[in-house]
SELO-441866 format. One record per residue: residue in three letters; x, y, z of N, C-alpha, C in turn. Coordinates in steps of 0.2 Angstrom, whole numbers, padded with zeros to 4 digits, always signed. Layout:
ALAXYZXYZXYZ;...
//
This chain:
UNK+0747+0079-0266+0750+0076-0272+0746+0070-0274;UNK+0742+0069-0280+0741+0062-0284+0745+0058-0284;UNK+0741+0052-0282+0745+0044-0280+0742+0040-0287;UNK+0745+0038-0292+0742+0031-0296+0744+0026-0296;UNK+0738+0022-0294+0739+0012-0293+0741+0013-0302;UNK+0747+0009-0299+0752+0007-0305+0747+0000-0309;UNK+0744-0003-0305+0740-0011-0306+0735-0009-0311;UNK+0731-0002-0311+0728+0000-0316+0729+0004-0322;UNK+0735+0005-0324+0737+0008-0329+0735+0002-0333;UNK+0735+0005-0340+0735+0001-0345+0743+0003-0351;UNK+0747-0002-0352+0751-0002-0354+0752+0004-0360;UNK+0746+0003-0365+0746+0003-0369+0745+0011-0371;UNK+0742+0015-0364+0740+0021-0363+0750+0024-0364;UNK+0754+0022-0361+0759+0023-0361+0763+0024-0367;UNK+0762+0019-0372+0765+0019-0378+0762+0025-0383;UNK+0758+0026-0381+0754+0032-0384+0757+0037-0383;UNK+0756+0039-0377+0760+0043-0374+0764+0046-0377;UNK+0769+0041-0377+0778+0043-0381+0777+0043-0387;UNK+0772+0040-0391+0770+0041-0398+0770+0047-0401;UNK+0766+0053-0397+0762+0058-0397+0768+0064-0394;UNK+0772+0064-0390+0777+0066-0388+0782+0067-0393;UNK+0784+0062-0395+0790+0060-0400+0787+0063-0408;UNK+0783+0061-0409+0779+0064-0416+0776+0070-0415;UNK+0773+0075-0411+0770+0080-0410+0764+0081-0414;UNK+0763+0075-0414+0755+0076-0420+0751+0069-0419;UNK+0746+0069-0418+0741+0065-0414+0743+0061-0422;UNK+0740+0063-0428+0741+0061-0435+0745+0057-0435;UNK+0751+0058-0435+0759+0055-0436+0759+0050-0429;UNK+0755+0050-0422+0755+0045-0418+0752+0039-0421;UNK+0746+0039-0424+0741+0035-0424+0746+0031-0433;UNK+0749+0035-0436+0750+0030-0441+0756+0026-0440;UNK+0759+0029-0433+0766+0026-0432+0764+0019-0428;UNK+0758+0019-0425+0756+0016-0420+0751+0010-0423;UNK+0750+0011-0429+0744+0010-0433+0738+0009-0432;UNK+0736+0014-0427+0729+0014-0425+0727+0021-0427;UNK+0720+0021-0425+0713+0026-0430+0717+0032-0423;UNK+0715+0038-0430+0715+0044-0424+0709+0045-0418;UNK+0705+0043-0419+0699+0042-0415+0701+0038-0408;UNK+0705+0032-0411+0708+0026-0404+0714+0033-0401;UNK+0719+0035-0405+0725+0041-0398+0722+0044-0398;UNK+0714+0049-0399+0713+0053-0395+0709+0051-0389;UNK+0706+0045-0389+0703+0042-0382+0708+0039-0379;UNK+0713+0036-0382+0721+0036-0376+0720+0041-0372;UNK+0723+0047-0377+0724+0053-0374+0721+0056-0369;UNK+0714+0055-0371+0710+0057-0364+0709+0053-0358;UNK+0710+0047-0361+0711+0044-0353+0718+0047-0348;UNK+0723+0046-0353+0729+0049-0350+0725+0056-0345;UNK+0725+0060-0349+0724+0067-0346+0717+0064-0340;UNK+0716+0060-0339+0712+0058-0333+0715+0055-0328;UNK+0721+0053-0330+0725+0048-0325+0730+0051-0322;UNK+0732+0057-0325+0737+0061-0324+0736+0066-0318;UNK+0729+0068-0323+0726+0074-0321+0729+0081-0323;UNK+0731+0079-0330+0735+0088-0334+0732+0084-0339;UNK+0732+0090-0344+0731+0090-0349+0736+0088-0354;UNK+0742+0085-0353+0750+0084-0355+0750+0088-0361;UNK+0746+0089-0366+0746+0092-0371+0743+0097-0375;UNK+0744+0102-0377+0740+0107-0379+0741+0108-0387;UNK+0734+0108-0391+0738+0108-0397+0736+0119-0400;UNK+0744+0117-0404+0746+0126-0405+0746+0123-0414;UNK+0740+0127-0418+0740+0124-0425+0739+0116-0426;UNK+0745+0115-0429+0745+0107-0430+0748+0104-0427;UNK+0752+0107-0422+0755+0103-0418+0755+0100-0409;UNK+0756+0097-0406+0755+0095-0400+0760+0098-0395;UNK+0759+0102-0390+0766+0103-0388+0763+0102-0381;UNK+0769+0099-0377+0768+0095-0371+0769+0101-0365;UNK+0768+0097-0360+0765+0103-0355+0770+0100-0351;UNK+0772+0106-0346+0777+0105-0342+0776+0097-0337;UNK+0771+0096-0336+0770+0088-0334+0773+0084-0338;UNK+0771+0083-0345+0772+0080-0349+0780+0078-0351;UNK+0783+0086-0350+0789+0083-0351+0792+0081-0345;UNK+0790+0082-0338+0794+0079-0332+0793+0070-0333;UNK+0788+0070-0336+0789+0061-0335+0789+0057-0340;UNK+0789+0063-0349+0793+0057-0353+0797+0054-0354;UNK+0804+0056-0350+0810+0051-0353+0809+0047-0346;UNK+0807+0045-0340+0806+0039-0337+0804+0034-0338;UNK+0795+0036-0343+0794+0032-0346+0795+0030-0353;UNK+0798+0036-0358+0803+0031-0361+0807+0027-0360;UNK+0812+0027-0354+0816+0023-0353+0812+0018-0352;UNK+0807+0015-0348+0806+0008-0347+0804+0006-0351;UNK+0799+0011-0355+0796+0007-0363+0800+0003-0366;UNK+0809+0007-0367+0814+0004-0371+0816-0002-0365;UNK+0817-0002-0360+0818-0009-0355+0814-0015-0356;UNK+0809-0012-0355+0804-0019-0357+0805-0021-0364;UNK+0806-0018-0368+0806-0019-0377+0810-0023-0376;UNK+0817-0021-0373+0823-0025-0373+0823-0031-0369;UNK+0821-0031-0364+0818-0037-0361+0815-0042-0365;UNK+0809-0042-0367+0806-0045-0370+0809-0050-0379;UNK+0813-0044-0379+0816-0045-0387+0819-0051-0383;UNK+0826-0049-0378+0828-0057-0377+0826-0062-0375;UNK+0821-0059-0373+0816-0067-0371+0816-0073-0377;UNK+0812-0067-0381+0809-0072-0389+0815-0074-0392;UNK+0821-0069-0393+0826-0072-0396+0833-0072-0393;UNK+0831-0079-0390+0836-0082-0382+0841-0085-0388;UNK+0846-0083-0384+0854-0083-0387+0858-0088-0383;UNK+0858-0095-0382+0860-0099-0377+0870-0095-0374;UNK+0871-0094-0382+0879-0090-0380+0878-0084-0378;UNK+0876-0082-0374+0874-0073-0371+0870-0075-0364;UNK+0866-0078-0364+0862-0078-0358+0865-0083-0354;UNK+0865-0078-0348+0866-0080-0340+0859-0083-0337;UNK+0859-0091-0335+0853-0093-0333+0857-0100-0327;UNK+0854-0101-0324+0855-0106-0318+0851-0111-0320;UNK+0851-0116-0321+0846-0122-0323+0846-0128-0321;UNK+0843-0131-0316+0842-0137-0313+0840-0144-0315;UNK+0840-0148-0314+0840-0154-0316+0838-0159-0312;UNK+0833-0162-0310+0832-0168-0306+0833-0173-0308;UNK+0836-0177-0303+0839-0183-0307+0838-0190-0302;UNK+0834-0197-0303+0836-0200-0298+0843-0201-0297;UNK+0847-0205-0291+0852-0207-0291+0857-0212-0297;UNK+0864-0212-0296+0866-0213-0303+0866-0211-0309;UNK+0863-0207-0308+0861-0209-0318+0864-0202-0321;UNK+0868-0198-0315+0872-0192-0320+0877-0195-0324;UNK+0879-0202-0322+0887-0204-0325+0884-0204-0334;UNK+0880-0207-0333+0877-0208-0341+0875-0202-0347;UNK+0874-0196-0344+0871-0193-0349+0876-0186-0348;UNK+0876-0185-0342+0881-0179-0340+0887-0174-0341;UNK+0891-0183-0343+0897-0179-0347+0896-0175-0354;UNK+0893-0180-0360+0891-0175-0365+0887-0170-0366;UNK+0879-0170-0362+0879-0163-0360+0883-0159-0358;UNK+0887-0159-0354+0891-0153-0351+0898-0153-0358;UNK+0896-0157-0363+0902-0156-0370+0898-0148-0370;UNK+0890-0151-0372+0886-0146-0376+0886-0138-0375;UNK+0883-0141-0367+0883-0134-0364+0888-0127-0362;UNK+0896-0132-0363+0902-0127-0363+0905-0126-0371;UNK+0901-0127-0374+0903-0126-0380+0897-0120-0385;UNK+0891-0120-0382+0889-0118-0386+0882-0112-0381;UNK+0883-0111-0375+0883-0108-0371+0884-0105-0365;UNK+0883-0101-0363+0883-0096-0355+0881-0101-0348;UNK+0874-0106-0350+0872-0108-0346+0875-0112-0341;UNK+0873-0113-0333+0876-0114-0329+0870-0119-0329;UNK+0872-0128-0323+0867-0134-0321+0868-0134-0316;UNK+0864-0138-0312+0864-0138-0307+0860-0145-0308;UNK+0862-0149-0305+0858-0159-0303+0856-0159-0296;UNK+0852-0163-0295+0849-0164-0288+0845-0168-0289;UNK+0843-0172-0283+0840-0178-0281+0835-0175-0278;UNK+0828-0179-0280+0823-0179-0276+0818-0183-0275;UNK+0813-0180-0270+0806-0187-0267+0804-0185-0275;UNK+0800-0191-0277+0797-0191-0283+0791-0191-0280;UNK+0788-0189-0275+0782-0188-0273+0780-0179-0274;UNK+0788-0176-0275+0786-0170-0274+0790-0169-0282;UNK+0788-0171-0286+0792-0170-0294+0786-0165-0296;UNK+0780-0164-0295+0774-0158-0299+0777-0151-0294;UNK+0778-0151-0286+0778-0147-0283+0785-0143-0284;UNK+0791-0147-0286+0796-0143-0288+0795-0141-0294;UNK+0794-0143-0297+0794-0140-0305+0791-0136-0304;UNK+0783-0134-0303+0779-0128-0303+0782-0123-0299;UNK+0785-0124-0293+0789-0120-0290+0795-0118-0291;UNK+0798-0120-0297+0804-0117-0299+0812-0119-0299;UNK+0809-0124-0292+0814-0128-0288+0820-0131-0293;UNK+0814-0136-0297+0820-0139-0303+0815-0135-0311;UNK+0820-0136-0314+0820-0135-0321+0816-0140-0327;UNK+0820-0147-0325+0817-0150-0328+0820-0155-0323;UNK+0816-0161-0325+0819-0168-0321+0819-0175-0325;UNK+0821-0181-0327+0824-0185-0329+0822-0191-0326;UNK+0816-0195-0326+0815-0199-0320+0812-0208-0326;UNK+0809-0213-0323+0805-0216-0325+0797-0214-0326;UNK+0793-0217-0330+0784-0212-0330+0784-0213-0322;UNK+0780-0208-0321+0779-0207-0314+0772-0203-0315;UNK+0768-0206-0310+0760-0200-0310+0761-0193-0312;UNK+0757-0192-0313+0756-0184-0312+0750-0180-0316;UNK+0751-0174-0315+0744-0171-0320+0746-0169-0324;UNK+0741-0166-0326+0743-0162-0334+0745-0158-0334;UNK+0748-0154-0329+0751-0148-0327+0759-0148-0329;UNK+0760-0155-0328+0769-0158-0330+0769-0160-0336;UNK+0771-0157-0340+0772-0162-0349+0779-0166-0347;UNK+0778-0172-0351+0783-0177-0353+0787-0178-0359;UNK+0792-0180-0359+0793-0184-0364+0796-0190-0367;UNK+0796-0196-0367+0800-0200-0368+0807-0201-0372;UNK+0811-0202-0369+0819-0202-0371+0823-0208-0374;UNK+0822-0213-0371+0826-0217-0370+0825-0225-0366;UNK+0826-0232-0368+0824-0237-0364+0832-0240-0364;UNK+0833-0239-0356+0841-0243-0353+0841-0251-0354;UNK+0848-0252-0357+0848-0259-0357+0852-0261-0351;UNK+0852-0267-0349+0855-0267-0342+0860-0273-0342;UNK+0866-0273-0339+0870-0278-0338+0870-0279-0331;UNK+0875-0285-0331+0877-0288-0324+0884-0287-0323;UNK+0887-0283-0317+0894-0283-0316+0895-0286-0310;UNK+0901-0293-0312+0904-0293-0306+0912-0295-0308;UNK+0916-0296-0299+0922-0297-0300+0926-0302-0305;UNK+0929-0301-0308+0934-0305-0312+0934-0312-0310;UNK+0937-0314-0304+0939-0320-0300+0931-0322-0296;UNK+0927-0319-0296+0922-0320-0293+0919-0328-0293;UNK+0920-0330-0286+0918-0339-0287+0913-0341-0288;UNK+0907-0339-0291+0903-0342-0292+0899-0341-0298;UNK+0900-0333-0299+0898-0328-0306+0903-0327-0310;UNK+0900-0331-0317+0904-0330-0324+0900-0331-0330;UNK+0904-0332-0336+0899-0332-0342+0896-0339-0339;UNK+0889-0336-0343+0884-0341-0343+0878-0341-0337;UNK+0879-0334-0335+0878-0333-0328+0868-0336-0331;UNK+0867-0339-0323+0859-0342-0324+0855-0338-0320;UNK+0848-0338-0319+0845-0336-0315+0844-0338-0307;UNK+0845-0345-0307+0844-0345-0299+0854-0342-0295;UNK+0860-0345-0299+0865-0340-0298+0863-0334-0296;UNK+0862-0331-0302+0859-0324-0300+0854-0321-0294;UNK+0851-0324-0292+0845-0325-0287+0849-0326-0280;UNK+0855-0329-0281+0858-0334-0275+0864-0327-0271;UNK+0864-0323-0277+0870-0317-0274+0867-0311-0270;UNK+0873-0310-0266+0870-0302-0264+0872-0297-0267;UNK+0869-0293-0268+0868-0285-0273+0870-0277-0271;UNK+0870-0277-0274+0871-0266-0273+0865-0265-0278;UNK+0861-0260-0273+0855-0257-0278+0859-0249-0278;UNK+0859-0247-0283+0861-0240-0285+0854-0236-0286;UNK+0852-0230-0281+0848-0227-0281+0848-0220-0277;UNK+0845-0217-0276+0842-0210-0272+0836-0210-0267;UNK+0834-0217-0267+0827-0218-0265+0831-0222-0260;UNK+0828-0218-0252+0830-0222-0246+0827-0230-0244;UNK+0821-0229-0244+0816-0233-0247+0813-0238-0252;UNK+0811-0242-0254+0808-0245-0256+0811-0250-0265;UNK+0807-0253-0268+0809-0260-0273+0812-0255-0279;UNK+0817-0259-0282+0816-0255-0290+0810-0258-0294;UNK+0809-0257-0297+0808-0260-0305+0809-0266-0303;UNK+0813-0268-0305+0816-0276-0305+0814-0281-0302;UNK+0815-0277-0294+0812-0279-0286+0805-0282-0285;UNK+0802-0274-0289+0796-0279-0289+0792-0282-0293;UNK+0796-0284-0300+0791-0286-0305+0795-0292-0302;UNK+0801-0295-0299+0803-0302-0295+0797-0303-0290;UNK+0797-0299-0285+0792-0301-0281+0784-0305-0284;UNK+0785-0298-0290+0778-0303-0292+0779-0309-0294;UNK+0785-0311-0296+0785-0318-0299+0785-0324-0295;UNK+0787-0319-0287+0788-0326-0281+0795-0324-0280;UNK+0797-0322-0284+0805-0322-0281+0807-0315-0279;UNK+0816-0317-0277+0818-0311-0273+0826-0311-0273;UNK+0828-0305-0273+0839-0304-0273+0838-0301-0265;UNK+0842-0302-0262+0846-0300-0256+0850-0293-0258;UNK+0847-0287-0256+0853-0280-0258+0856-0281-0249;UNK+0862-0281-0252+0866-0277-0245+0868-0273-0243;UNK+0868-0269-0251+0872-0262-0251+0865-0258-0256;UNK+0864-0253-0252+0859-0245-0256+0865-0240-0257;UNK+0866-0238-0264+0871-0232-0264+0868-0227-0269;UNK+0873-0221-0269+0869-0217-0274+0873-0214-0280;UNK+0880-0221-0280+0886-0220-0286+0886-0223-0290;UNK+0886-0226-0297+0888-0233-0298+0896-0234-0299;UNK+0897-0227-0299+0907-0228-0299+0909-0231-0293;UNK+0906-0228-0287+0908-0232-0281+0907-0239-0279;UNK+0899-0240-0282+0896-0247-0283+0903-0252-0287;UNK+0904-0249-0293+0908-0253-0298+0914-0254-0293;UNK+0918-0250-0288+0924-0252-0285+0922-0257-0280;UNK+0916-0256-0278+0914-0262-0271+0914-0267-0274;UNK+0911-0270-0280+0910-0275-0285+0916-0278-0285;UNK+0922-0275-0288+0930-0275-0289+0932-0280-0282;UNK+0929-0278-0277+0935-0278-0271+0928-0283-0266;UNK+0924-0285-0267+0919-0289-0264+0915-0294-0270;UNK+0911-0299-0266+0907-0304-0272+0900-0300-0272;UNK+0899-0295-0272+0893-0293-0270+0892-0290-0281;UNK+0887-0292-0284+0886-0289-0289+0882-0282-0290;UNK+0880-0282-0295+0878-0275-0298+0875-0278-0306;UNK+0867-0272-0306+0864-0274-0311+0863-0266-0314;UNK+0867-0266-0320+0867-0258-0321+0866-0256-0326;UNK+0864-0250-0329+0864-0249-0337+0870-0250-0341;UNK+0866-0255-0347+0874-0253-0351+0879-0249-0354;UNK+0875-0245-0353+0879-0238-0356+0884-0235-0351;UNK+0885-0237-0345+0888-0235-0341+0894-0240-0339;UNK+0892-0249-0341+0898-0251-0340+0905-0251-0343;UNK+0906-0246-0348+0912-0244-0351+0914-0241-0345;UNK+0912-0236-0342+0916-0230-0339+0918-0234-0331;UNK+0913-0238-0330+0917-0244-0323+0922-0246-0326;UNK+0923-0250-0333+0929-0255-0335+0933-0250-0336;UNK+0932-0244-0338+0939-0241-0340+0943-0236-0334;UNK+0940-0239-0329+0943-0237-0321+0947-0243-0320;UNK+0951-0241-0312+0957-0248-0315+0955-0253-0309;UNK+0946-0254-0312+0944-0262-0309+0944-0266-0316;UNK+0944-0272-0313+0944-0280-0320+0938-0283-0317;UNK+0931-0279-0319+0926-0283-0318+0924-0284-0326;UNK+0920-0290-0324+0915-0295-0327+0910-0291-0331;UNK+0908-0290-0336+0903-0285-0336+0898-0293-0344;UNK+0893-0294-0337+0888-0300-0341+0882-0296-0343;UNK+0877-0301-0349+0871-0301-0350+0867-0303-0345;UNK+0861-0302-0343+0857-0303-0338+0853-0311-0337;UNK+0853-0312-0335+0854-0322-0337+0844-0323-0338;UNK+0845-0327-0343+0838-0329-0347+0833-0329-0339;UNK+0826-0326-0342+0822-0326-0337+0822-0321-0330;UNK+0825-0318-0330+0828-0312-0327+0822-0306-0330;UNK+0817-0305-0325+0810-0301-0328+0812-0290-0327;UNK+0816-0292-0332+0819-0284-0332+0814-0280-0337;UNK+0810-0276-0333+0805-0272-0335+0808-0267-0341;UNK+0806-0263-0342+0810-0257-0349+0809-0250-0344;UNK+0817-0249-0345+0816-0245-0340+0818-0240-0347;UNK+0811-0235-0346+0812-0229-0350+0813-0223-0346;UNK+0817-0217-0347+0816-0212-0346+0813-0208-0350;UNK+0810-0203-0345+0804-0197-0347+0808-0190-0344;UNK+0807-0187-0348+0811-0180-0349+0804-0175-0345;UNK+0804-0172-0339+0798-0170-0335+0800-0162-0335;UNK+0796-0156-0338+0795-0151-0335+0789-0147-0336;UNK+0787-0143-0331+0780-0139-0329+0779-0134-0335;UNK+0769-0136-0338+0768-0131-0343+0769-0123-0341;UNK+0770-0121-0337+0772-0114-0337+0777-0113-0338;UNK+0781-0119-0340+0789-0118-0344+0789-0120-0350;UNK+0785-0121-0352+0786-0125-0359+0787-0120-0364;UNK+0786-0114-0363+0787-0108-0369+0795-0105-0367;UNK+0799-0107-0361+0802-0103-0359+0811-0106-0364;UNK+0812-0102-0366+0817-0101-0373+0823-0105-0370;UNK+0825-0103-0364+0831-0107-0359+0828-0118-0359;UNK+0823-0116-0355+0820-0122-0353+0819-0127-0358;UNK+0816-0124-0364+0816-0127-0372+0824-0130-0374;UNK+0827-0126-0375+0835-0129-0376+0837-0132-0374;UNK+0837-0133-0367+0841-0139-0364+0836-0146-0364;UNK+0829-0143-0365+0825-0150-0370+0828-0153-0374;UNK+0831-0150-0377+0834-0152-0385+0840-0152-0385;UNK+0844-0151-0380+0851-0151-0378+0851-0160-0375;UNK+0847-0161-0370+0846-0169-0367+0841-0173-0372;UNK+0839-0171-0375+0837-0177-0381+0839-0180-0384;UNK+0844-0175-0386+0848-0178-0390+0855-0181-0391;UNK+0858-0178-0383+0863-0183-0378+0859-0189-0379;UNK+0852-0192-0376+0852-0199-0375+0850-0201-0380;UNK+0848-0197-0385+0843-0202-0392+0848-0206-0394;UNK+0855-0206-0395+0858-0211-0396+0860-0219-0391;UNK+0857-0217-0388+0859-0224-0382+0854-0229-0384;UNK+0858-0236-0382+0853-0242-0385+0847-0240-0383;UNK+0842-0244-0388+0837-0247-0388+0835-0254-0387;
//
């Protein structure tokens, strides 16, 4: 029995195939197909080389297919019609129709800020299913390319041309602390500020923020006590200890409308708070993909609204 490597077929050999079958006339193939009779009759003969039958004999003006021919047209019709199908909803992705899984990298904290109104979006106006997760940003090119995550949500961060960017949005940042707090209140200054112990809100086990280090370089330095990876939980420890929080503003509505009574300040003069922007990161072998596209433009437009 003939074995053929599938890796060497030529697609295109197949479409012909069903052309020629379906139409009974090489003529009526070639104008359906809109290619020269000269191009299906050299299809044809390759086919008849790959098969090894002659799938068709012509009787007058007609084509009529040979008992080969008919054993393996409607399989490969069928797939012709699968892949068609296939493909159609690729290009014309229907966010309300498609089942798709979709992840999202996210440093620590930062789902409070954007997350609820995406998930307005996504339960409103598709099928799709999130997933968030935290990762090393050492490995932000190798999850992307591998499929790991979807897209991810970070500050600029290295990487090659392999990752496209986009910028989204620059956080503006307050200071919380407790109501009765002895020592922090309006007017808060810099060296108060410098004089407190902190909660850094992050996902990174290790090492400065932003803040951290642009202080460092200035000579100075805050005492964290607390590394967490909530700001709702941060915003309760704040409530119930002197320890502050230096957070995005956009977020401190949803601490004060929990049932703490903190403090929610402006950052006190001199306080070297870098721009913290975010960059919207996914791999160019996803850039064309119809799902992966959407939810671009699903998160961009959640945050285009947050201050500047």
């Amino acid at each position: 029995m003939k074995t053929i490597n599938t890796a060497r077929i030529d697609l295109n050999l197949l479409v012909v195939f069903e052309a020629i079958y379906t139409e009974g006339s090489v003529t009526r193939a070639s104008a359906r197909l809109n290619l020269t009779q000269p191009a299906i009759s050299h299809a044809l003969g390759r086919l008849r080389t790959l098969f090894g039958d002659p799938l068709f004999t012509r009787q007058g003006h007609a084509m009529v297919p040979t008992p080969m021919a008919r054993s393996i047209v409607e399989p490969i019709a069928s797939s012709l019609r699968t892949l068609d199908g296939t493909l159609s909803r690729a290009f014309s992705f229907d966010p309300g129709k498609a089942q798709r899984i979709l992840t999202v990298g996210l440093p620590g904290g930062e789902e409070s800020s954007f997350l609820p109104p995406l998930m307005r979006r996504v339960l409103e106006a598709s099928c799709i299913d999130l997933v968030t997760v935290s990762y090393d940003r050492a490995q932000l090119e190798s999850r992307l390319a591998s499929g790991k995550m979807d897209l991810a949500l970070d500050i600029l961060l290295p990487h090659s041309t392999q990752v496209l960017h986009q910028p989204l949005v620059v956080e503006q940042r307050v200071v919380l602390a407790r109501k009765d707090h002895p020592t922090v209140g309006p007017g808060l200054d810099l060296e108060t500020y410098l004089a407190q112990q902190h909660i850094h809100v992050t996902s990174i086990r290790q090492g400065d923020s932003l803040l951290d280090t642009e202080l460092s370089r200035l000579g100075m330095q805050r005492r964290i006590r607390l590394r967490c990876q909530d700001y709702l939980a941060a915003c309760r420890i704040v409530a119930e200890t002197d320890l502050i929080l230096t957070m995005p503003a956009e977020l401190a509505p949803e601490c004060l409308a929990a049932p703490y009574d903190n403090q929610v300040l402006p950052p006190p003069v001199g306080l070297p708070l870098p721009g913290m922007e975010l960059y919207l990161y996914w791999h160019g072998s996803a850039d064309g993909d119809p799902a992966n596209r959407w939810l671009r433009e699903q998160l961009a437009q959640v945050l285009a609204p947050m201050p500047r």
